[in-house]
N, C-alpha and C positions, 0 to 999 in steps of 0.2 A: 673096646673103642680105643682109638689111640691119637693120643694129645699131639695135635701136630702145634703146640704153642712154644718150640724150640727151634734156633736154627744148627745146621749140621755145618761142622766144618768137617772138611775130608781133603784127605790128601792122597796125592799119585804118585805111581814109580815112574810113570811117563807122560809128557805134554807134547803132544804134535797136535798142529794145525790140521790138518789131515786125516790124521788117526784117533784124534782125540785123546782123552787122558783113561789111561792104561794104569795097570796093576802087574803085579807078577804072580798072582795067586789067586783062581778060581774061589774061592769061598770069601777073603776078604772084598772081590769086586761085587759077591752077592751081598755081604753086609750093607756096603756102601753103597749099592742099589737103593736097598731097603732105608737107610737111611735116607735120601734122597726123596724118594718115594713120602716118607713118613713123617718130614719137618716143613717148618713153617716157609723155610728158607734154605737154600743149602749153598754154600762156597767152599771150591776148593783152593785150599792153600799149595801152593804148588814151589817149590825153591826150582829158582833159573837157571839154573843145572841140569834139570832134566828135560829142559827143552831141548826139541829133536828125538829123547829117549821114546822108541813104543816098547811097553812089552806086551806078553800075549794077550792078556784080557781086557776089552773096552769095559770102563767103569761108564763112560759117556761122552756124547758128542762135544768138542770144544766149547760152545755153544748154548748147551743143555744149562749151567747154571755160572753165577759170576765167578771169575780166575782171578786169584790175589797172588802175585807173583812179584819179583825184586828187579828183574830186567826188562825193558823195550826189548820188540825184537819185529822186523821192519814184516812180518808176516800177518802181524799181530792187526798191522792198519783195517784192514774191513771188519773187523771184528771190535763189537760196542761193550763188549761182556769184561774186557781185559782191566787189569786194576793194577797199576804199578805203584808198590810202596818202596 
């Protein structure tokens, strides 16, 4: 049985609106699945830098959990999930 009474933070190599947030490595996008999957709560941390960046692997739809990121970015407006610190 497994405690999902944690939240996950996780982080990407890539944030598109579009593409969602990306990974560059097939087995860390499975961890981060899993983790997702397996907590109470999951947020990705994401630095405003890599907005625009995809790389190969969806970790998850932009969407899929709340984005704690450092920049606005005017794409960002339909979108209820976004958390700028």
């Amino acid at each position: 049985m497994v405690d999902k009474n944690f939240p996950a933070l996780i982080g990407a190599n890539g944030l598109s609106v579009t593409m969602g947030l990306t990974s560059h490595d097939s087995r860390e996008r499975a961890i981060k699945q899993i983790a997702i999957a397996n907590s109470q709560a999951a947020y990705f941390l994401v630095d405003s830098n890599k907005y625009g960046d995809v790389a190969m692997y969806k970790i998850a739809d932009i969407d899929a959990c709340p984005v704690i990121t450092g920049k606005y970015f005017d794409d960002f407006e339909a979108l209820e999930n976004i958390i700028v610190v």
